[in-house]
C-alpha positions in Angstrom: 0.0 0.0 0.0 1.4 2.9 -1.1 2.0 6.7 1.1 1.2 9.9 -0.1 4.5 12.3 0.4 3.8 14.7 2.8 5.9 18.2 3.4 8.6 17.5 5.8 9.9 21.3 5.7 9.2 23.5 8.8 6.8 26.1 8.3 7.6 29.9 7.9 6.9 31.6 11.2 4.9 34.2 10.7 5.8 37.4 13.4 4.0 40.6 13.9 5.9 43.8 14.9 5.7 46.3 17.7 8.0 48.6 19.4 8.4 51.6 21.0 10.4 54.7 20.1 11.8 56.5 23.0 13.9 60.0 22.9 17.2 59.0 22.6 16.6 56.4 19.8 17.3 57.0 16.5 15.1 57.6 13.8 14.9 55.2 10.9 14.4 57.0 7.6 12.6 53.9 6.1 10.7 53.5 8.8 10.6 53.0 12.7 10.0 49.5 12.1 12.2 48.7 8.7 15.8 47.4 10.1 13.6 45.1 12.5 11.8 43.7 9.3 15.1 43.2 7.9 15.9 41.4 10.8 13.1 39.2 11.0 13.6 37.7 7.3 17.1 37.2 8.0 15.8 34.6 10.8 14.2 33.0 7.8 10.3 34.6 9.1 7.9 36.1 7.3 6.2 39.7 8.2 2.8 40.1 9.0 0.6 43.0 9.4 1.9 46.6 9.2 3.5 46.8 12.7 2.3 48.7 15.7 4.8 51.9 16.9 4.3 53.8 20.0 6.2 56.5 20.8 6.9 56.8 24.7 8.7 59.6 26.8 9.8 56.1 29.1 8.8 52.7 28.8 5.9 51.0 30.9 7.9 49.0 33.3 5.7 46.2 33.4 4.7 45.9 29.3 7.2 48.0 27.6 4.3 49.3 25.5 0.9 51.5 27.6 -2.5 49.4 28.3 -4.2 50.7 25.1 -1.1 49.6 22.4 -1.3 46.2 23.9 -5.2 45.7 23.7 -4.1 47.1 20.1 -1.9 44.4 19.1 -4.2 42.0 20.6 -6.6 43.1 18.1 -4.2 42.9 15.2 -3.3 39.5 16.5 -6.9 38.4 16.4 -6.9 39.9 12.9 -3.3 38.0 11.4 -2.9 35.3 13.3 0.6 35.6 13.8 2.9 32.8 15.2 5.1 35.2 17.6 5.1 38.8 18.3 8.9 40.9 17.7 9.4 43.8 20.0 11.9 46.3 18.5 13.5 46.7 21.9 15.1 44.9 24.9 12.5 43.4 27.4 13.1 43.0 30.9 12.2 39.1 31.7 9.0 40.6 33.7 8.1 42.5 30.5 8.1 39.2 28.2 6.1 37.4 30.9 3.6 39.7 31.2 3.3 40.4 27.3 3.3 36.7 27.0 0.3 36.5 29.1 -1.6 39.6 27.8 -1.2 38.0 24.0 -1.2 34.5 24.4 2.2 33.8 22.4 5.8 33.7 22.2 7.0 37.2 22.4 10.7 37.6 21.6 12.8 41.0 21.5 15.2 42.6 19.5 18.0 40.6 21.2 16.9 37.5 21.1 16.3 38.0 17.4 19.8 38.9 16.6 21.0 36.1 18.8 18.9 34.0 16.9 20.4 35.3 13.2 24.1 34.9 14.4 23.2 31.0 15.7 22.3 30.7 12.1 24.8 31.7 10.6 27.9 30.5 12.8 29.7 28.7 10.9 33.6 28.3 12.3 34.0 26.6 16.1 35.3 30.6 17.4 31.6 32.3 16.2 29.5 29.5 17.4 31.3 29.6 21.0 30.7 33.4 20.8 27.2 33.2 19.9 26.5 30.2 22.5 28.4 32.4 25.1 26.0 35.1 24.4 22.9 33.5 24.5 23.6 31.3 27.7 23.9 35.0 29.2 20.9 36.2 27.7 19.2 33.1 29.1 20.4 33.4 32.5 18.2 35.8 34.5 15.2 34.8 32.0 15.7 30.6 33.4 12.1 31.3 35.7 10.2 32.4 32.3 10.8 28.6 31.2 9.4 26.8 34.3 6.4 28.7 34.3 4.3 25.6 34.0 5.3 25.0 37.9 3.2 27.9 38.7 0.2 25.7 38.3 1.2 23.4 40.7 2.3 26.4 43.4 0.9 25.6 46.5 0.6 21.3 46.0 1.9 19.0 48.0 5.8 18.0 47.2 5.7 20.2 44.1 7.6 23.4 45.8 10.7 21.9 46.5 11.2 19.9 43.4 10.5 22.8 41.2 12.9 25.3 43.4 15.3 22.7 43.0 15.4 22.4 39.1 15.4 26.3 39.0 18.7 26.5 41.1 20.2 23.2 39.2 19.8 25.0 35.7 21.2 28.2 37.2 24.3 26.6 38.5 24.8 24.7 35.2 24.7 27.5 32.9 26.7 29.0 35.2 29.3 26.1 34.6 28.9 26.2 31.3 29.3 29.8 30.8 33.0 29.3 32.5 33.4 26.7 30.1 32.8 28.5 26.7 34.9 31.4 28.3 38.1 29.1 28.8 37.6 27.5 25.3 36.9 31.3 23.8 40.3 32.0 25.7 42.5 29.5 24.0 41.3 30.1 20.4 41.5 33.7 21.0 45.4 33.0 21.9 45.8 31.1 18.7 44.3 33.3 16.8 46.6 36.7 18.3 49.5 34.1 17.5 48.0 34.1 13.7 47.9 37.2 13.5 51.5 38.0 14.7 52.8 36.2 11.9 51.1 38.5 9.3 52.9 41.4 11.1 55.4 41.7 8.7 52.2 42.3 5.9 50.4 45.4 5.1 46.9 44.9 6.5 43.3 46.6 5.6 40.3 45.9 7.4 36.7 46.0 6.0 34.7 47.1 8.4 30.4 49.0 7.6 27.1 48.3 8.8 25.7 44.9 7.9 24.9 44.4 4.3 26.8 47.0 3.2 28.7 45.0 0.4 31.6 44.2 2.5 31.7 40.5 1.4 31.0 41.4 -2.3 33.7 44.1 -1.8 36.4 41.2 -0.5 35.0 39.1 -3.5 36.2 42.0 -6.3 39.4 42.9 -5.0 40.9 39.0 -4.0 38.9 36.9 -6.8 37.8 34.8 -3.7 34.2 33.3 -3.5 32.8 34.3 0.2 29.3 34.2 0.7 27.6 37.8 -0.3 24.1 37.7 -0.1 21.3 41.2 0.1 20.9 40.1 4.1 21.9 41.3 6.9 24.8 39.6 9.1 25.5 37.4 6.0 29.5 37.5 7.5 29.8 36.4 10.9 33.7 34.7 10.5 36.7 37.0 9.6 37.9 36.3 6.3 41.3 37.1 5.9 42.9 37.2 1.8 45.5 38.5 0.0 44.9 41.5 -2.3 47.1 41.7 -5.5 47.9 45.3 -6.3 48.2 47.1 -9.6 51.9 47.5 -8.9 52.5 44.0 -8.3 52.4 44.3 -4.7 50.4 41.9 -2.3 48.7 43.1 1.2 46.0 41.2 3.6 42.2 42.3 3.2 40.6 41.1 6.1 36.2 40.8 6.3 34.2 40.2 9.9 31.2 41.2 11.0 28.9 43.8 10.2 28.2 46.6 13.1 24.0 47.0 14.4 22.1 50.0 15.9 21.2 49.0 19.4 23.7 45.6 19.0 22.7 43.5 22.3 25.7 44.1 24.8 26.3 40.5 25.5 27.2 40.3 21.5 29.5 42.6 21.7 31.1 41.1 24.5 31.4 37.9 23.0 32.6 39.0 19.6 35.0 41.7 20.8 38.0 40.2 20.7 36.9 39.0 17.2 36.8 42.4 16.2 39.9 43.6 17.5 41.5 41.1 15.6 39.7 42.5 12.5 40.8 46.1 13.4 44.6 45.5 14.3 45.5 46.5 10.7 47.1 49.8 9.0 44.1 50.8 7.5 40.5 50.8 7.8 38.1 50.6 4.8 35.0 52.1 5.7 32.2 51.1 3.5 28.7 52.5 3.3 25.7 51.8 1.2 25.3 54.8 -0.3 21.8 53.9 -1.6 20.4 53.0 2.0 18.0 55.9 2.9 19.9 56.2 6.6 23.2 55.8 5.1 24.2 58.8 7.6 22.9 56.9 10.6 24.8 54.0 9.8 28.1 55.5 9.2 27.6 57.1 13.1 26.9 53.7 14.3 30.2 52.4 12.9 31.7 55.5 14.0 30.8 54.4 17.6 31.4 50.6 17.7 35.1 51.8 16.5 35.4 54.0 19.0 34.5 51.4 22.0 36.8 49.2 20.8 40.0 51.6 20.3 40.1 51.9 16.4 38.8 55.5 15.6 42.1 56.7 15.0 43.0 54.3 12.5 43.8 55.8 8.8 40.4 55.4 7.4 39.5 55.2 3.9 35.8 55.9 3.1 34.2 53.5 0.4 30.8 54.6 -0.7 29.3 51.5 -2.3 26.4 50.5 -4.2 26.8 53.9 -6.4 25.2 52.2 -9.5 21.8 52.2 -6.8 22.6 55.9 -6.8 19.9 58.4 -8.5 20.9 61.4 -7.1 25.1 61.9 -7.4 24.6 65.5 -4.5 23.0 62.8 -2.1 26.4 60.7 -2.2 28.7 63.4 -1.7 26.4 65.4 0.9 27.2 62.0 2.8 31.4 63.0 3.2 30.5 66.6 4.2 32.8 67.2 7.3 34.6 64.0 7.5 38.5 63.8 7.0 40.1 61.3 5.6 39.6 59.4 1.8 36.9 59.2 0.1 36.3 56.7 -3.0 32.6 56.2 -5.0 32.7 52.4 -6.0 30.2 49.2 -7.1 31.9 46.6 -5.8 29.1 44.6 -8.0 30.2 46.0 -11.4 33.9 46.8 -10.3 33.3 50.7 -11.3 35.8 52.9 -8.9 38.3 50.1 -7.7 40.8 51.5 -9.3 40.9 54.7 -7.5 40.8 52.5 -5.1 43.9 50.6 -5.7 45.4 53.5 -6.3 44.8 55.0 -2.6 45.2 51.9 -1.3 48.9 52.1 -3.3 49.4 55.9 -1.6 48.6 54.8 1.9 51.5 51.4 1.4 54.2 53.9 -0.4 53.4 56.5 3.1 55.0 52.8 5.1 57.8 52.5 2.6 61.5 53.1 2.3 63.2 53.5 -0.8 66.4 51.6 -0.9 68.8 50.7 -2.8 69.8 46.5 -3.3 72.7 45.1 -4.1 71.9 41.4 -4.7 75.2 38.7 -5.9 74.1 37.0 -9.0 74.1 33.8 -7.4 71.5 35.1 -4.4 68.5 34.4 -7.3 65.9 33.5 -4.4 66.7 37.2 -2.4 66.1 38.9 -5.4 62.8 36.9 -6.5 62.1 37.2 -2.7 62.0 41.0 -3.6 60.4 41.3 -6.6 57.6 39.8 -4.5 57.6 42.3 -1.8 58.8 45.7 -3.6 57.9 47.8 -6.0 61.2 48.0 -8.7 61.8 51.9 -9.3 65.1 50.6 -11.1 66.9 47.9 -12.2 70.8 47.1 -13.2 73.5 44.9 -13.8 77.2 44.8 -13.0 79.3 41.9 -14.0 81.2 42.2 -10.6 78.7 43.4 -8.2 75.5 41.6 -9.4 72.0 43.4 -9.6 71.4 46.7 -8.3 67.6 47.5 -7.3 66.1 51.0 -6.3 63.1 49.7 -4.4 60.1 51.1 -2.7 59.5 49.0 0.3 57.5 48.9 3.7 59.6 49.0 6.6 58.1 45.7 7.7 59.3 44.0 4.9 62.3 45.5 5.1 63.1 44.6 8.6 62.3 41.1 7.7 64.8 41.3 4.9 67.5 42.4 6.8 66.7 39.3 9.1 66.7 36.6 6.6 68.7 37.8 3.3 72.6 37.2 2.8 75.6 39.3 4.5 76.2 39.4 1.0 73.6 41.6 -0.2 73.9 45.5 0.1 71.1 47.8 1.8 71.4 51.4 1.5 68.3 53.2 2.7 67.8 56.4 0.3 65.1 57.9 2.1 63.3 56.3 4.7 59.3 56.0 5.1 57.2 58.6 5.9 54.9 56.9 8.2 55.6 53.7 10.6 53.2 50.8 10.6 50.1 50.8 13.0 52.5 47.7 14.4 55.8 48.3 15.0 56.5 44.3 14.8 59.0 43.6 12.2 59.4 47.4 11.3 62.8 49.2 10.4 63.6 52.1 9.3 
C-alpha cells in the first residue's frame, strides 16, 4: 500500500511587529520598524501585518508598550494570526512574561532576534562559541520564564521543592557552562593573536560598515575569492582574511568580519570583541557604506561608535561609498562625506566601477610605510632577489658583471626589517630615504 508524500519542511513563522520609540533612539528614515523587518527575514520569518509603533517619553515597566497599544496588538493578533510577536526593543524578563500573558504567544525582543540570526549563521567553532556564550547569558536571569508551568502546581503538596530545585540546578549549570565557553573562547583567541602575529610583517586593511553594506562582495572584487555575499543582513559572521594583488605588483592582507547593528545586544559585543579587534589591528581601515540606504548617515555614526569602544577611531580610514550604480541622485552621495576627514572613493563593488581609485589609494597609503632603498643582490643570491620582486615595488633595475643586480626599491619597513633578518651578509642595503609613516604595528618594522 502505497504513502502519499507529505511536506517534511518546517513552516515559515509568521511574526508581527511592535515597538516603542523612545527620545534617545534613532530615527529610521525607512521607517521605525524597517531594520527590525530586515531582521526578521534574515531569521528565515515572514512579516505580518503593518506593525504597531508607540512612541513613549519612558517605557511602561511592566509591558514596555501602555494598556491601550497592547489591547491594540491583541486586536491585530486576532486579525493575522501571527505565530510570535517581535518587539523592537530589549524586554526585561518581567516585561516578556507579562506580554506573553496579555497575547497568548511567544514574544521575543530585538535581542533575542539577533541572537537567533548569528546561531544561524555560525559557521567556524570561534563564532559558534561566541554566539553560545551570548545567548547562555541572555538566558540566564530569563531561566524562571521557562518553568512557568510550575506555577500551576504552586501551592501542591511536594511540588515546591522539586520545582525550586530544578530552578537552582539549571542556574548553577549554565553558570558552569558559561566558564566553560569562556576558557575554550580564551584559548582560540590565543591562537588566533598568534595568527595574526605572523602576518605582522604584511600590510593589512580591514573592511569594516554596517551589515549588508557589500563588504563581502567588496572582499570578492578585490581578492577573486568566492565568500558568501548575499542582500541580508549579518550574512559575514567569520573574519575572512585574503591576499589582495595590487596594480603594482604588490600583495597586502584584506581582512572581512562582522557587520556593526544600531542597538547591537551588549552580551554580543562582548562575545565578539576580541573578534573584532583582531579585524581592526591593521594599517588601514576601509569604511564602507551603502550609499543607496536611505539612513546611510545613521549608519556610518553607528560604525563610528562601535570603532570608537573598541579603540580603532584613530585608525587611517579610507571611506568607500558602495552600491553607487543604486545611486539616482550623485549630491545625495557626496552630501554623505561633508565634514569627514580622511579618503573618500565612489565604487560598485558589484560592477567593479571605482576600484581602481581605489587601488590606487590603497597604493598611496602602502608607499606612506615604505622606504626607498637601494639593493645590491650577488648573482648567485637568485631566491633574495625573486624574494624582492615579490615584496617591492622595482623603481630601477641594473646589472654589474662584478657586483651583481642593483635595485632602487620602494618597500615597507616591515618588509624590510624582515629582509635584513633573513637575506645574505652578502647583499647590500642602502636606505635612500626612509618611510614617511611607521606601521600601525611596530612588529618587524625598520627604518
Amino acid at each position: 500500500m502505497s504513502r502519499l508524500a507529505q511536506e517534511t519542511k518546517r513552516p515559515t513563522e509568521r511574526a508581527l511587529l511592535t515597538g516603542v520609540l523612545l527620545p534617545d533612539q534613532p530615527v529610521e528614515s525607512a521607517g521605525p520598524l524597517s531594520e527590525a523587518q530586515g531582521l526578521v527575514e534574515a531569521a528565515g520569518s515572514e512579516v505580518v501585518g503593518e506593525g504597531v509603533v508607540q512612541r513613549r517619553e519612558r517605557p511602561d515597566a511592566s509591558t514596555l508598550l501602555g494598556k491601550g497599544k497592547v489591547s491594540e496588538i491583541k486586536q491585530a493578533i486576532e486579525q493575522h494570526r501571527p505565530d510570535l510577536v517581535v518587539v523592537d526593543n530589549d524586554l526585561t524578563p518581567a516585561q516578556v512574561r507579562n506580554l506573553e500573558k496579555a497575547w497568548g504567544l511567544r514574544v521575543v525582543d530585538r535581542s533575542e532576534l539577533i541572537l537567533d540570526i548569528f546561531a544561524r549563521r555560525a559557521q567556524t567553532r570561534q563564532a559558534r562559541l561566541q554566539v553560545e556564550l551570548a545567548q547562555t547569558e541572555y538566558l540566564m536571569p530569563r531561566l524562571r520564564r521557562m518553568w512557568t508551568h510550575l506555577e500551576r502546581m504552586e501551592g501542591a503538596i511536594g511540588t515546591r521543592g522539586p520545582g525550586e530545585t530544578q530552578l537552582e540546578t539549571d542556574r548553577r549549570l549554565i553558570k558552569r557552562r558559561i566558564q566553560d565557553l569562556r576558557e575554550e573562547l580564551v584559548e582560540i583567541e590565543e591562537r588566533k593573536r598568534r595568527e595574526v602575529q605572523t602576518r605582522a610583517e604584511a600590510f593589512t586593511i580591514g573592511l569594516v560598515g554596517y551589515t549588508n553594506a557589500g563588504k563581502s562582495t567588496l572582499l570578492n572584487q578585490l581578492t577573486g575569492s568566492t565568500v558568501l555575499a548575499a542582500d541580508m543582513l549579518f550574512a559575514t559572521l567569520d573574519t575572512r582574511t585574503r591576499k589582495w594583488k595590487l596594480s603594482d605588483g604588490r600583495e597586502v592582507l584584506l581582512s572581512d568580519t562582522v557587520g556593526f547593528l544600531q542597538r547591537l545586544p551588549h552580551h554580543l559585543v562582548a562575545s565578539f570583541h576580541a573578534t573584532l579587534e583582531e579585524a581592526l589591528a591593521v594599517d588601514v581601515l576601509l569604511h564602507v557604506v551603502d550609499a543607496s540606504h536611505p539612513d546611510a548617515a545613521g549608519q556610518m555614526v553607528a560604525v563610528d561608535k562601535v570603532l570608537g569602544e573598541v579603540g580603532a577611531e584613530r585608525r587611517t580610514e579610507i571611506l568607500v561609498l558602495n552600491k553607487i550604480d543604486r545611486i539616482d541622485d550623485p549630491i545625495r552621495a557626496q552630501l554623505l562625506v561633508q565634514g569627514r576627514p580622511g579618503d573618500v572613493v565612489f565604487l560598485s563593488a558589484a560592477t567593479g566601477e571605482g576600484v581602481p581609485e581605489l587601488d590606487r589609494l590603497v597604493r598611496a597609503k602602502l608607499d606612506e610605510r615604505s622606504a626607498r632603498v637601494r639593493f645590491t643582490v650577488p648573482f648567485r643570491e637568485g631566491a633574495t632577489l625573486a624574494a624582492l620582486k615579490r615584496t617591492a615595488v622595482i623603481l630601477e633595475e641594473s646589472h654589474d658583471a662584478e657586483s651583481g643586480t642593483t635595485l632602487v626599491a620602494r618597500i615597507g619597513d616591515r618588509e624590510l626589517g624582515a629582509l635584513r633578518r633573513s637575506v645574505p651578509s652578502t647583499v647590500g642595503i642602502d636606505v635612500l630615504e626612509p618611510a614617511a609613516m611607521r606601521y600601525s604595528s611596530a612588529e618587524g618594522a625598520t627604518a
